[in-house]
The first five atom37 places (N, CA, C, CB, O) and aatype in JSON, in Angstrom:
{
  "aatype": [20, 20, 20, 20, 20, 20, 20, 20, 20, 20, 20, 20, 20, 20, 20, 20, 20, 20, 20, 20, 20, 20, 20, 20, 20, 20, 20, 20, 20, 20, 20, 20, 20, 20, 20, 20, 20, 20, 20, 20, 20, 20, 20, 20, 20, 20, 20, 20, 20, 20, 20, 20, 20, 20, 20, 20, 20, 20, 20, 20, 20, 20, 20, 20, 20, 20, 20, 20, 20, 20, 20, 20, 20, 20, 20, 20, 20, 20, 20, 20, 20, 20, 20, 20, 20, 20, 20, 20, 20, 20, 20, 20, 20, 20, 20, 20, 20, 20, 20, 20, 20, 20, 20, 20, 20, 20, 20, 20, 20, 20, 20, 20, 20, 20, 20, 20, 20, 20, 20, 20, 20, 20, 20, 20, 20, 20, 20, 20, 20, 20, 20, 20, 20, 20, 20],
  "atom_mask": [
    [1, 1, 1, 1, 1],
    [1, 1, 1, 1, 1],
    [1, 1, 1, 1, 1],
    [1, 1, 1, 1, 1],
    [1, 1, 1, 1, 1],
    [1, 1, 1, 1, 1],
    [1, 1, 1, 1, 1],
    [1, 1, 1, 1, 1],
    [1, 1, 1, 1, 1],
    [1, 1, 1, 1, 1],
    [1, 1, 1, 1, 1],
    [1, 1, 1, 1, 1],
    [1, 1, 1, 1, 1],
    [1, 1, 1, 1, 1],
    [1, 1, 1, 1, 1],
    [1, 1, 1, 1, 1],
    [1, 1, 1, 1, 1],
    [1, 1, 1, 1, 1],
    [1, 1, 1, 1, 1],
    [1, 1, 1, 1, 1],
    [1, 1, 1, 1, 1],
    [1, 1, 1, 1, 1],
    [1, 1, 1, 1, 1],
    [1, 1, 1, 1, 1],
    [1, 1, 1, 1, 1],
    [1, 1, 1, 1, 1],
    [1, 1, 1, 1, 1],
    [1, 1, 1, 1, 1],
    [1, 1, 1, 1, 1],
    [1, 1, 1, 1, 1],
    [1, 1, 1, 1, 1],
    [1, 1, 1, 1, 1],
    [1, 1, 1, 1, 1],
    [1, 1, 1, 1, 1],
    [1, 1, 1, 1, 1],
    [1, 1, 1, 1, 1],
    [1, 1, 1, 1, 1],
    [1, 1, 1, 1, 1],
    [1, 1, 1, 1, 1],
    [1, 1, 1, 1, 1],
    [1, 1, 1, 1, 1],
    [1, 1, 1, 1, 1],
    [1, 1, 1, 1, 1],
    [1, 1, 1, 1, 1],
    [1, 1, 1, 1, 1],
    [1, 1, 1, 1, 1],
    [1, 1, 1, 1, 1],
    [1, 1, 1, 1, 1],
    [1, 1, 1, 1, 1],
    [1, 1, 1, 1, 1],
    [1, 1, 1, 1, 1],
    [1, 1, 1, 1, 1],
    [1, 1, 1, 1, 1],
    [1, 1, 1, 1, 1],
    [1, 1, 1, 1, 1],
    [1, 1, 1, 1, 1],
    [1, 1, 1, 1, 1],
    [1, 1, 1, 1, 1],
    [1, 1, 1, 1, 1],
    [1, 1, 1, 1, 1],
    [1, 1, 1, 1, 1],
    [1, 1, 1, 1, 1],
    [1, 1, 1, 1, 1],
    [1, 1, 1, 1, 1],
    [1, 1, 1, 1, 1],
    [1, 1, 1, 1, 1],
    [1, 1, 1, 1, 1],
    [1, 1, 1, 1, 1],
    [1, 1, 1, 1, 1],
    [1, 1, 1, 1, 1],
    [1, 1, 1, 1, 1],
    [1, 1, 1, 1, 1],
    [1, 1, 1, 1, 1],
    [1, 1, 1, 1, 1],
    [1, 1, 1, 1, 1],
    [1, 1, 1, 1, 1],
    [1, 1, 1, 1, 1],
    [1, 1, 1, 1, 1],
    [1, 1, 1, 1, 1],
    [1, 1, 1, 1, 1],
    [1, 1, 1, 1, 1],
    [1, 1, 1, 1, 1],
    [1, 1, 1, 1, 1],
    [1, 1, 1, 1, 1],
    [1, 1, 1, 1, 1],
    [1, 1, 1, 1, 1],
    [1, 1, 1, 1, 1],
    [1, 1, 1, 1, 1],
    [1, 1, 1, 1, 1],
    [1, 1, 1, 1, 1],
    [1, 1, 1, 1, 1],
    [1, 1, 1, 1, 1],
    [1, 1, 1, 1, 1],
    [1, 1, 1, 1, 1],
    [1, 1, 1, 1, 1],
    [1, 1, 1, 1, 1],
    [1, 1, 1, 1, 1],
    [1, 1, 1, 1, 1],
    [1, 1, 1, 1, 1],
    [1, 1, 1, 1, 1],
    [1, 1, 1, 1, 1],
    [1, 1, 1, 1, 1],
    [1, 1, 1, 1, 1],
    [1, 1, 1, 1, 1],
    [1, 1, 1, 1, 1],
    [1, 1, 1, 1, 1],
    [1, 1, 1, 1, 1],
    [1, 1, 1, 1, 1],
    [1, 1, 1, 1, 1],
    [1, 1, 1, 1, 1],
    [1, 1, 1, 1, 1],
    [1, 1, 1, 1, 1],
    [1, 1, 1, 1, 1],
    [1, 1, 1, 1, 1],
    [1, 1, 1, 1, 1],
    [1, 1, 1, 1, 1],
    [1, 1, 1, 1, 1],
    [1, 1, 1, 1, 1],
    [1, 1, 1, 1, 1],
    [1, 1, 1, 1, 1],
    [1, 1, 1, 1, 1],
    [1, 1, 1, 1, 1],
    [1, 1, 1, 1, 1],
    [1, 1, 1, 1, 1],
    [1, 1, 1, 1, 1],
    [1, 1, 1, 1, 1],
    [1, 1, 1, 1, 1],
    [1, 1, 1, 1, 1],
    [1, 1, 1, 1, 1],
    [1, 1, 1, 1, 1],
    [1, 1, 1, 1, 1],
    [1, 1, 1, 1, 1],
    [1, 1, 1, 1, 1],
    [1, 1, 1, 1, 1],
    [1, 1, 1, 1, 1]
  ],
  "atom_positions": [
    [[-3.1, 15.42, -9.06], [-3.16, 16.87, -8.98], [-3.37, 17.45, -10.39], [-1.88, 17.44, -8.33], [-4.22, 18.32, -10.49]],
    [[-2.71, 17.08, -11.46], [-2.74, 17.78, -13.08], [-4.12, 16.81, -13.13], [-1.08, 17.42, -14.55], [-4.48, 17.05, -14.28]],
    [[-4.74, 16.2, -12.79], [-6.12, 16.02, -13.52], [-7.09, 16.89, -12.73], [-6.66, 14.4, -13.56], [-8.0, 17.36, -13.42]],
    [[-7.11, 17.14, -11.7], [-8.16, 17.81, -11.1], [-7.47, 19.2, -11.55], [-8.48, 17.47, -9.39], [-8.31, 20.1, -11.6]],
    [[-6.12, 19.64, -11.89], [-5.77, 21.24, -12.4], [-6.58, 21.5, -13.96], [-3.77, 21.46, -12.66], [-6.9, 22.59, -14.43]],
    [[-6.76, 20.24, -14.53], [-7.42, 20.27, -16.09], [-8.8, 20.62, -16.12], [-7.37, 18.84, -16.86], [-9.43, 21.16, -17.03]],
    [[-9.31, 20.12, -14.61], [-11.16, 20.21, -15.01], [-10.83, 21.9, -14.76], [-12.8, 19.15, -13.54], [-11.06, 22.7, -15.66]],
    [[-10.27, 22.33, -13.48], [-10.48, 24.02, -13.29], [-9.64, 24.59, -13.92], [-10.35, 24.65, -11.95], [-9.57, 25.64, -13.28]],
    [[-8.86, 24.7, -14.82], [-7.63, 25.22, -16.23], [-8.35, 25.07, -16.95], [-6.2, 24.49, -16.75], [-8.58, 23.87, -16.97]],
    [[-9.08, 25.69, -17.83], [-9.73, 25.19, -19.2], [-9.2, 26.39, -20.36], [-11.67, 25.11, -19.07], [-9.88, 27.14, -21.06]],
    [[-7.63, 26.22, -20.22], [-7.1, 27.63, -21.03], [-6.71, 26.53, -22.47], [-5.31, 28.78, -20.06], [-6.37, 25.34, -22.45]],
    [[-6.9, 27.4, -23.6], [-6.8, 26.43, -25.01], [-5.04, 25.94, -24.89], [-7.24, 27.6, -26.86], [-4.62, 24.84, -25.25]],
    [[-4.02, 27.26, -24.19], [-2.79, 27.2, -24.71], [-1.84, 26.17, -23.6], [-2.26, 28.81, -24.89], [-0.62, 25.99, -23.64]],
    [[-2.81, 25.57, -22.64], [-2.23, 24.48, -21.97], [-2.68, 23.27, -22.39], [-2.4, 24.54, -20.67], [-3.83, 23.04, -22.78]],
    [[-1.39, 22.15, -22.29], [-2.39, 20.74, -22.72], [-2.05, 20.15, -21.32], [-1.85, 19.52, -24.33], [-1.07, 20.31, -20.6]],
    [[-3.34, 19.33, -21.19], [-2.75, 18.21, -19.47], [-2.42, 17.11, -20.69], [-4.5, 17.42, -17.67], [-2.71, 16.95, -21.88]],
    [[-1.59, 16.41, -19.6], [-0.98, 14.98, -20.07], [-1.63, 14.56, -19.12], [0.61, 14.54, -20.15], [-1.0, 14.77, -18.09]],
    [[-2.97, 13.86, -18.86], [-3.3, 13.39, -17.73], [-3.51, 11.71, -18.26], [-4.62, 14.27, -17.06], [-3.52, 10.97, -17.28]],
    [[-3.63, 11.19, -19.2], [-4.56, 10.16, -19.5], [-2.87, 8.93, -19.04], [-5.51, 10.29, -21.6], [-1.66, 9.14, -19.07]],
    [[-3.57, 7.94, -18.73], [-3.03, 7.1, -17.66], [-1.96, 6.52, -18.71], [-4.18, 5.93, -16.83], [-2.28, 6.41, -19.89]],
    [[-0.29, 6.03, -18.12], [0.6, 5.4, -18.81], [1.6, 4.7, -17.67], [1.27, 6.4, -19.83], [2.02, 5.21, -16.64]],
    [[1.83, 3.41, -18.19], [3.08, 3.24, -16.68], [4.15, 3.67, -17.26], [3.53, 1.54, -15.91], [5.05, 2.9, -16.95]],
    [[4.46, 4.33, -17.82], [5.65, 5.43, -18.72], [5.14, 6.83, -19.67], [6.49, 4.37, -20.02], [4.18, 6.73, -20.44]],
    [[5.82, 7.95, -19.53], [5.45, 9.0, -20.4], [6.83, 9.65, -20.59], [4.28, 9.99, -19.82], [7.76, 9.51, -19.8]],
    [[6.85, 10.42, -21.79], [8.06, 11.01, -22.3], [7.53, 12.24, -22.65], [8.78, 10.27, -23.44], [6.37, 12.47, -23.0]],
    [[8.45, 13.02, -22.53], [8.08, 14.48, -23.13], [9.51, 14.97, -23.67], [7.38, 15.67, -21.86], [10.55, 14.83, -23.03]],
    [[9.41, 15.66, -25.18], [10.7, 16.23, -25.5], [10.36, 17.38, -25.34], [11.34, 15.99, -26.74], [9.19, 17.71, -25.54]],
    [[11.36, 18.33, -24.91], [11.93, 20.05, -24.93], [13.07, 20.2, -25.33], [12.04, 20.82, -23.62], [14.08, 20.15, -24.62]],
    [[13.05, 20.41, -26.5], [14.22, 21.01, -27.33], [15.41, 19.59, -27.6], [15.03, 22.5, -26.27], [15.19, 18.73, -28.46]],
    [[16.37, 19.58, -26.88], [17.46, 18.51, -26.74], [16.98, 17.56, -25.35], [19.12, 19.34, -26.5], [17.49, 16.45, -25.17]],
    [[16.14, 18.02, -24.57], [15.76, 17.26, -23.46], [14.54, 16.26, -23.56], [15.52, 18.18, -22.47], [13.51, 16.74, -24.04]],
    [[14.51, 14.97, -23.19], [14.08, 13.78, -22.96], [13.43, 13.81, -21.48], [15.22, 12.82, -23.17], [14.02, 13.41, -20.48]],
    [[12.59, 14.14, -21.48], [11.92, 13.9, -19.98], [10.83, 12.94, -19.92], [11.3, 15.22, -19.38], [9.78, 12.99, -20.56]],
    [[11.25, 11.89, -18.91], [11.11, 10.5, -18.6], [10.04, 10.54, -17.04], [12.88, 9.75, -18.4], [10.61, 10.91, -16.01]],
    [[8.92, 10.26, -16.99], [8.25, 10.51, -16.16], [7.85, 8.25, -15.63], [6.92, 11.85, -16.93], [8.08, 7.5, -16.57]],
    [[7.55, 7.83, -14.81], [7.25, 6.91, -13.98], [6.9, 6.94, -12.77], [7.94, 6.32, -13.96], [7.32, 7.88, -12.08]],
    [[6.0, 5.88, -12.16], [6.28, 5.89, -10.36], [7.32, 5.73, -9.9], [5.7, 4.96, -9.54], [7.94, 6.57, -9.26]],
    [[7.74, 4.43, -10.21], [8.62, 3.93, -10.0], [8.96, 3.0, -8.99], [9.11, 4.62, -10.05], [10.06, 2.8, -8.47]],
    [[8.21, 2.62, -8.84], [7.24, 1.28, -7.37], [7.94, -0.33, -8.3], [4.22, 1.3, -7.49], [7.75, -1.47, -7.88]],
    [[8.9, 0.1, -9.84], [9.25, -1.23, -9.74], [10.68, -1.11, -10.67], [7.96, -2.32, -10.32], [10.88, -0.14, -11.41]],
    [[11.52, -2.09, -10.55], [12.99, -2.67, -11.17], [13.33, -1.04, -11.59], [12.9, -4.12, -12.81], [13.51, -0.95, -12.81]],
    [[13.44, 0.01, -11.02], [14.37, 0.73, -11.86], [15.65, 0.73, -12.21], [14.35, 1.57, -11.62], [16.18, 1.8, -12.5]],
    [[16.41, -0.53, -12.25], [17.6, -0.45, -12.59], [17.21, -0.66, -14.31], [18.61, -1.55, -11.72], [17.86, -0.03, -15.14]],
    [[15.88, -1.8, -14.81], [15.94, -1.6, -16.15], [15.21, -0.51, -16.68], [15.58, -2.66, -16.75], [14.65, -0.48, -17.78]],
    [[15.25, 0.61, -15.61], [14.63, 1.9, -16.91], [15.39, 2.24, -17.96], [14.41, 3.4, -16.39], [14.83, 2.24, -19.05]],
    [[16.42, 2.5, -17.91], [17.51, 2.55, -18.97], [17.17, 2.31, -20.38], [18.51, 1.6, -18.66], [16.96, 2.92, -21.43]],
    [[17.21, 0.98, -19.86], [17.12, 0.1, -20.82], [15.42, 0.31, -21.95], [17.28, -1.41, -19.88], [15.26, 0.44, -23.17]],
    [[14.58, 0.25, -20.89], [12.88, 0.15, -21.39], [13.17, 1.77, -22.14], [11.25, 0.03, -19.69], [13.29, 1.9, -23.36]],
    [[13.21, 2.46, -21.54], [13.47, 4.48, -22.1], [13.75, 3.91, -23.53], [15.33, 5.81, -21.24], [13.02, 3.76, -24.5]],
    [[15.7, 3.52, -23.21], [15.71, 3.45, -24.48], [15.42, 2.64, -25.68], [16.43, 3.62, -24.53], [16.1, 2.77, -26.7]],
    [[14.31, 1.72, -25.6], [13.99, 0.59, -26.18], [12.35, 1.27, -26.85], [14.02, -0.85, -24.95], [12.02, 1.24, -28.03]],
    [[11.78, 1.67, -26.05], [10.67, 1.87, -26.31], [10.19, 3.61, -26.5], [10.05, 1.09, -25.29], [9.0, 3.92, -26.56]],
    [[10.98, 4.34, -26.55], [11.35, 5.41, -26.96], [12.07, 5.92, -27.82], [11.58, 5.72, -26.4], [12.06, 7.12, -28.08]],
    [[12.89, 4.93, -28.45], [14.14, 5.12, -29.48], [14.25, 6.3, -30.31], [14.18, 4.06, -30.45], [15.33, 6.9, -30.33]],
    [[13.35, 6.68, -30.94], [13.29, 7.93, -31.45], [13.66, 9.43, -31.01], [12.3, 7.93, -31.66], [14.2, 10.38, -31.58]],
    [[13.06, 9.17, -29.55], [13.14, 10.6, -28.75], [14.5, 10.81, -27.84], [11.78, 10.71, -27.66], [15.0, 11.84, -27.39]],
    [[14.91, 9.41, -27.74], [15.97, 8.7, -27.13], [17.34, 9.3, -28.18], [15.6, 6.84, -27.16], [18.22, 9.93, -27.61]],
    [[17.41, 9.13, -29.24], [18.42, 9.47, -30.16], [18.43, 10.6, -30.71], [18.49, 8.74, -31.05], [19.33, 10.89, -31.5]],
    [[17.27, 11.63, -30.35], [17.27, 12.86, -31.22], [17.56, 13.66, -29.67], [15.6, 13.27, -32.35], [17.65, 14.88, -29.83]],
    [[17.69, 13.3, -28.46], [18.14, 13.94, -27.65], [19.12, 14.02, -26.59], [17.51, 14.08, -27.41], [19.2, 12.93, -26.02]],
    [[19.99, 14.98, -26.07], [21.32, 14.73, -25.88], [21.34, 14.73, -24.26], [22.31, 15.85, -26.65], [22.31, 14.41, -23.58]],
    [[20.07, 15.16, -23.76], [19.51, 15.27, -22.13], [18.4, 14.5, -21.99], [19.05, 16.77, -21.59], [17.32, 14.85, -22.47]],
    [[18.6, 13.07, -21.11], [17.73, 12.5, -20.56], [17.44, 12.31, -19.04], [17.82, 11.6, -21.06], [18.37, 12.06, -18.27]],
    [[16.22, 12.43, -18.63], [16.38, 12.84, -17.23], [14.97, 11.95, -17.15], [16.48, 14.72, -16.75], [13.98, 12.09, -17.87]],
    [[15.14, 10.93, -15.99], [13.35, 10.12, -15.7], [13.57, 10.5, -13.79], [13.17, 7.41, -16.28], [14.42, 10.67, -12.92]],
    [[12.42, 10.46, -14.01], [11.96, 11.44, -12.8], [10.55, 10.02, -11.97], [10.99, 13.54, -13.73], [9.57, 9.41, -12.4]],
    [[11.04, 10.09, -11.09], [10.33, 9.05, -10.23], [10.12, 9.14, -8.65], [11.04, 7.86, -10.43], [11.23, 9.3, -8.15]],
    [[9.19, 9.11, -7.75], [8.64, 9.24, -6.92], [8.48, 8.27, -5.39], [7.84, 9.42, -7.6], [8.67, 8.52, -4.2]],
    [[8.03, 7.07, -6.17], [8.18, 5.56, -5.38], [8.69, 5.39, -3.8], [9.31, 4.69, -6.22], [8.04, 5.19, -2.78]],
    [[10.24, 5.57, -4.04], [11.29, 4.84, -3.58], [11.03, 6.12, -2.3], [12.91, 4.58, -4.68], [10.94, 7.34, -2.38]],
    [[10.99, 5.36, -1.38], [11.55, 6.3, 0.16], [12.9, 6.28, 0.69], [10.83, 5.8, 1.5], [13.47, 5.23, 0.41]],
    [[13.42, 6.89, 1.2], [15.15, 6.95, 1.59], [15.12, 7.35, 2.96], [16.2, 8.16, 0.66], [14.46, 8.26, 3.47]],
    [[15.95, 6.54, 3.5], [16.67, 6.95, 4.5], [17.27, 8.34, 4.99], [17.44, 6.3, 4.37], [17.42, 8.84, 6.11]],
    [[17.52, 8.7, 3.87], [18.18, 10.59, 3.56], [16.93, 11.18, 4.25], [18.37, 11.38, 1.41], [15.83, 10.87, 4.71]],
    [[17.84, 12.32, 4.04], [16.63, 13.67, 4.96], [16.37, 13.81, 3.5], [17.31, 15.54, 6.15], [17.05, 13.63, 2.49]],
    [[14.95, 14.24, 3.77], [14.17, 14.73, 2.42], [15.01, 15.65, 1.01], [12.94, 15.81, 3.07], [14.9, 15.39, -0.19]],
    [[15.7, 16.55, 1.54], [16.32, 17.63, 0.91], [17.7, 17.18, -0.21], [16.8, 18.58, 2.18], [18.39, 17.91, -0.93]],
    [[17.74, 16.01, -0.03], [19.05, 14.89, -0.56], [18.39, 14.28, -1.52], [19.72, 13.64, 0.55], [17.57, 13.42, -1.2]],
    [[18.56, 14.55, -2.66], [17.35, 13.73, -3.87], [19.13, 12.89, -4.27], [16.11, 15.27, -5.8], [20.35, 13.04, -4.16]],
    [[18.18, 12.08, -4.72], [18.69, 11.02, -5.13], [19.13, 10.83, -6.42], [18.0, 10.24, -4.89], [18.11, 10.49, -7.02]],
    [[20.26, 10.86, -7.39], [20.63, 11.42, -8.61], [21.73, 10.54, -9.1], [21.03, 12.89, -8.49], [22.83, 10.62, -8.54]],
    [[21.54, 9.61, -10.18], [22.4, 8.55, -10.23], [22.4, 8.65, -12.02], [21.77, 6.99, -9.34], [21.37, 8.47, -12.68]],
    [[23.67, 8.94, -12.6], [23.74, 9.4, -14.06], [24.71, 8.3, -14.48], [24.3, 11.06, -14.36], [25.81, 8.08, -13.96]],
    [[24.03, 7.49, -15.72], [24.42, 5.96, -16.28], [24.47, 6.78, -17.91], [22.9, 4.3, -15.96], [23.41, 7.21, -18.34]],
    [[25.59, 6.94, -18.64], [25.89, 6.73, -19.99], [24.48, 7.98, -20.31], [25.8, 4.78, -20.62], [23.42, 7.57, -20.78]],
    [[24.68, 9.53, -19.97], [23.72, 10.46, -20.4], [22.59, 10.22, -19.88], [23.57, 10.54, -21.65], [21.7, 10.91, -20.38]],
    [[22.09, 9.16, -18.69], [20.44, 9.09, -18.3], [20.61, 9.55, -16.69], [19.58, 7.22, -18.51], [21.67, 9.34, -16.09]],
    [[19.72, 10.05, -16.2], [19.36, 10.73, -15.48], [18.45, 10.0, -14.44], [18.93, 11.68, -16.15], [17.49, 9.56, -15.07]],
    [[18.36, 9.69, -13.19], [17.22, 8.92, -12.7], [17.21, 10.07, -11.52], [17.44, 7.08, -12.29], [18.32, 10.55, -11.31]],
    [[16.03, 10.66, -10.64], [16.15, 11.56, -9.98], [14.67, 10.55, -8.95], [16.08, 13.26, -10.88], [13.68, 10.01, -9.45]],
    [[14.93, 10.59, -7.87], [13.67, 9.92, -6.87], [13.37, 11.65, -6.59], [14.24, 8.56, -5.07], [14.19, 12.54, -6.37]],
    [[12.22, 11.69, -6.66], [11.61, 12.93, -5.63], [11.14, 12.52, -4.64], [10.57, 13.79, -6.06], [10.87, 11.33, -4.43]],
    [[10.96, 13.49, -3.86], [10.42, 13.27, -2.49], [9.12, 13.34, -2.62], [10.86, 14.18, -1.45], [8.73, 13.3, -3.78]],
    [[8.09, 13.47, -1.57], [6.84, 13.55, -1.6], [6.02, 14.79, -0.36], [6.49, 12.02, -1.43], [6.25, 14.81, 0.85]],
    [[5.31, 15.48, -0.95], [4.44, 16.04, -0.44], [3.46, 15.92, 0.51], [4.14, 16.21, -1.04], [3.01, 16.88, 1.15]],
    [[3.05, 14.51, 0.65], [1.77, 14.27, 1.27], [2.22, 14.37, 2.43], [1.01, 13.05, 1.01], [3.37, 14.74, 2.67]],
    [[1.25, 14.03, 3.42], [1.55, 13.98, 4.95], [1.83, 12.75, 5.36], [0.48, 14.44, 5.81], [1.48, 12.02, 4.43]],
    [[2.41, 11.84, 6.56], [2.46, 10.78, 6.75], [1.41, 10.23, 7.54], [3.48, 10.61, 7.1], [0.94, 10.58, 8.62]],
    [[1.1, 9.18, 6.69], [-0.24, 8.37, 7.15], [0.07, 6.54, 7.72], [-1.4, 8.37, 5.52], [1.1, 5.88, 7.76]],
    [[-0.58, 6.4, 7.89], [-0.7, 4.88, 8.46], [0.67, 3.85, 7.89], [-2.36, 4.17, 7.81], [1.42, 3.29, 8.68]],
    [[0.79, 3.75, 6.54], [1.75, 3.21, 5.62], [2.37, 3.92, 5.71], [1.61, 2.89, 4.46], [3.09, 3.55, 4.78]],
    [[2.97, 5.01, 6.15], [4.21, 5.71, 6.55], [4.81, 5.19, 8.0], [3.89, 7.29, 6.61], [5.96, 4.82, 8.2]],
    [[3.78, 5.25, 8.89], [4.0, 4.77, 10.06], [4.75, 3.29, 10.0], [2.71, 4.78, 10.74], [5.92, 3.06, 10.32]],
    [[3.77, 2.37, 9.51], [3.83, 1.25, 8.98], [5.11, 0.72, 8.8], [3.21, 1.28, 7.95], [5.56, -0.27, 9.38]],
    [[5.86, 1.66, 7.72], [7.41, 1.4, 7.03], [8.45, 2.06, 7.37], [7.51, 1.64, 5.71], [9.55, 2.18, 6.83]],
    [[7.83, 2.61, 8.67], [9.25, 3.52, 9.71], [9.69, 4.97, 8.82], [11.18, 2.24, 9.81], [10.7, 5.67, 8.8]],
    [[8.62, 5.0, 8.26], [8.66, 6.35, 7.14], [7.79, 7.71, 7.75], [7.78, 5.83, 5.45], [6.78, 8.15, 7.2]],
    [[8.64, 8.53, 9.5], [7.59, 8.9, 10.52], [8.03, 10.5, 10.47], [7.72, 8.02, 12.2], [7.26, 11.34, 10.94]],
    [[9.17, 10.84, 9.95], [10.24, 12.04, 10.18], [10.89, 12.47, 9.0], [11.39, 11.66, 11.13], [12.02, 12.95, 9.12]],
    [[10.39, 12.38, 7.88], [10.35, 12.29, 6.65], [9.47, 13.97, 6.57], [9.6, 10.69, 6.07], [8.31, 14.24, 6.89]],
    [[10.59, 14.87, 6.0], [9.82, 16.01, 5.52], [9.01, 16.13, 4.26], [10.62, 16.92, 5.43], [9.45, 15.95, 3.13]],
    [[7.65, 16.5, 4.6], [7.37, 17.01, 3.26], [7.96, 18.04, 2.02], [6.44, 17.42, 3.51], [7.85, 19.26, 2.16]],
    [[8.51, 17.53, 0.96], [8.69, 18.17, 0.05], [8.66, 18.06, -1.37], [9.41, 18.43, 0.31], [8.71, 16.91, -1.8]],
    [[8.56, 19.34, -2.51], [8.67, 19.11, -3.45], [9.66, 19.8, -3.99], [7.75, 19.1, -3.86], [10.19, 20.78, -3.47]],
    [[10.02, 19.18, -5.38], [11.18, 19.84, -6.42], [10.44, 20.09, -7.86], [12.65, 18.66, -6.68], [9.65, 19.4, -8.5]],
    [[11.01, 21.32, -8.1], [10.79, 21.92, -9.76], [12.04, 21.81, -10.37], [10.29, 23.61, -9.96], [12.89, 22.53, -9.85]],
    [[12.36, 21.22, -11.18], [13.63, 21.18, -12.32], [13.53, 22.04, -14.01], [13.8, 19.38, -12.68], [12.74, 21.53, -14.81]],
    [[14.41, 23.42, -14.54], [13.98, 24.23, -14.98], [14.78, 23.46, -16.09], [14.02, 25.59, -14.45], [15.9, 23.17, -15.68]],
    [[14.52, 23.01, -17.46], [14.98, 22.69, -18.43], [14.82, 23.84, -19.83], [14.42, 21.42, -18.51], [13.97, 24.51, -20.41]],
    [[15.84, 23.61, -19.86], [16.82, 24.77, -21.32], [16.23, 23.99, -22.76], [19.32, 24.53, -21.32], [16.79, 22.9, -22.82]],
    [[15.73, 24.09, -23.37], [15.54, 23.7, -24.56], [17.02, 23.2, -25.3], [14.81, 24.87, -25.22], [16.99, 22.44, -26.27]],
    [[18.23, 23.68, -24.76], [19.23, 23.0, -25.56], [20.33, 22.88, -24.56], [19.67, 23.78, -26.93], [21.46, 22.51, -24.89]],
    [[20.01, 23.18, -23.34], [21.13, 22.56, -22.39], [20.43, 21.52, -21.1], [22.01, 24.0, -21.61], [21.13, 21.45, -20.09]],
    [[19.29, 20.83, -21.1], [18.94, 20.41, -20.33], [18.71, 20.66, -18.61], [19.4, 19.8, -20.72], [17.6, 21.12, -18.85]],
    [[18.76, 20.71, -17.83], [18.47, 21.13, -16.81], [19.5, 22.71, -16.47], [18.61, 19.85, -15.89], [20.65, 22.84, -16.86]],
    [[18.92, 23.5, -15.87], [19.65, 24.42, -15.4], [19.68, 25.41, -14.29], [19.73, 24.88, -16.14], [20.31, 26.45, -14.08]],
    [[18.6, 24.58, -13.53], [18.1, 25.02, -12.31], [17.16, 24.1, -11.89], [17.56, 26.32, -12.37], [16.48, 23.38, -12.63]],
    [[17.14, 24.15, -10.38], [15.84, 23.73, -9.55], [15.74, 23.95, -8.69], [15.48, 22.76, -9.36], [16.68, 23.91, -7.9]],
    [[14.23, 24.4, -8.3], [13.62, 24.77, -6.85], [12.81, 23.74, -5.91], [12.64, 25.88, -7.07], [12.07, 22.86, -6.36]],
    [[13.12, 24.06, -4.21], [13.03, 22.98, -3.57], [12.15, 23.31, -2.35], [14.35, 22.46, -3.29], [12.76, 23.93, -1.48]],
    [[11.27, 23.12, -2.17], [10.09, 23.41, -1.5], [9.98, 22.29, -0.12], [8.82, 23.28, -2.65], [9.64, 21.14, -0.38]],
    [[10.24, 22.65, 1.23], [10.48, 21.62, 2.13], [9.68, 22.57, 3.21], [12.21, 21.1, 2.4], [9.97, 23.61, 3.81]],
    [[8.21, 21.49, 3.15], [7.43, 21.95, 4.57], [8.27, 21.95, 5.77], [6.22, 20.96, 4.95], [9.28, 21.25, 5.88]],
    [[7.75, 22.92, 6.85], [8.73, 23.01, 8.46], [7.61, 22.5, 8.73], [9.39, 24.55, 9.46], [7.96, 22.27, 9.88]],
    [[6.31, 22.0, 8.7], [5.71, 21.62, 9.56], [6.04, 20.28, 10.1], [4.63, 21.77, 9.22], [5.4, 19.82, 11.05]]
  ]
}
């Protein structure tokens, strides 16, 4: 979606982060935002964040990785939020519609939805909005 928003956005004062990574980081202020699929071992994200990030990792006091992957059993609206020593792991839900590989993995009643998380430049998260299709 942010690469096809970049070809029709062509404003100077936005940048896309579109170009491909199996990890991306972004700092805001005291916040560490940790982006992945997450289709593998996230128990060692922790670890990789802080190994291969170290810099952004120690100059900030809010870390939050944000991942997609993982399907749950939960009703959509139940994100998944598991906080290890200041890190943050959050599964989002997904948007799309259910297709064949949904069917497939008993993944049939699964609402579409998305989440926005509002980060403070020096208090880390401090809101979020939650968008859950009725269709």
């Amino acid at each position: 979606i942010a690469y096809a928003m970049s070809k029709l956005i062509t404003d100077p004062h936005i940048v896309w982060n579109v170009e491909y990574a199996e990890r991306k980081v972004v700092v805001y202020g005291n916040s560490m935002i940790c982006l992945e699929h997450g289709d593998f071992n996230l128990n060692r994200s922790f670890f990789v964040f802080a190994t291969e990030y170290a810099k952004e990792w120690g100059k900030c006091e809010h870390r939050t990785l944000y991942t997609g992957h993982t399907h749950k059993e939960k009703k959509i609206q139940y994100i998944t939020t598991d906080e290890t020593n200041g890190f943050t792991i959050k599964v989002l839900p997904s948007l799309s519609k259910a297709d064949r590989y949904h069917a497939s993995n008993k993944w049939t009643k699964n609402k579409r939805a998305g989440i926005i998380d509002l980060h403070s430049e020096s208090n880390g998260i401090v809101g979020s909005f939650t968008y859950i299709d009725q269709d």
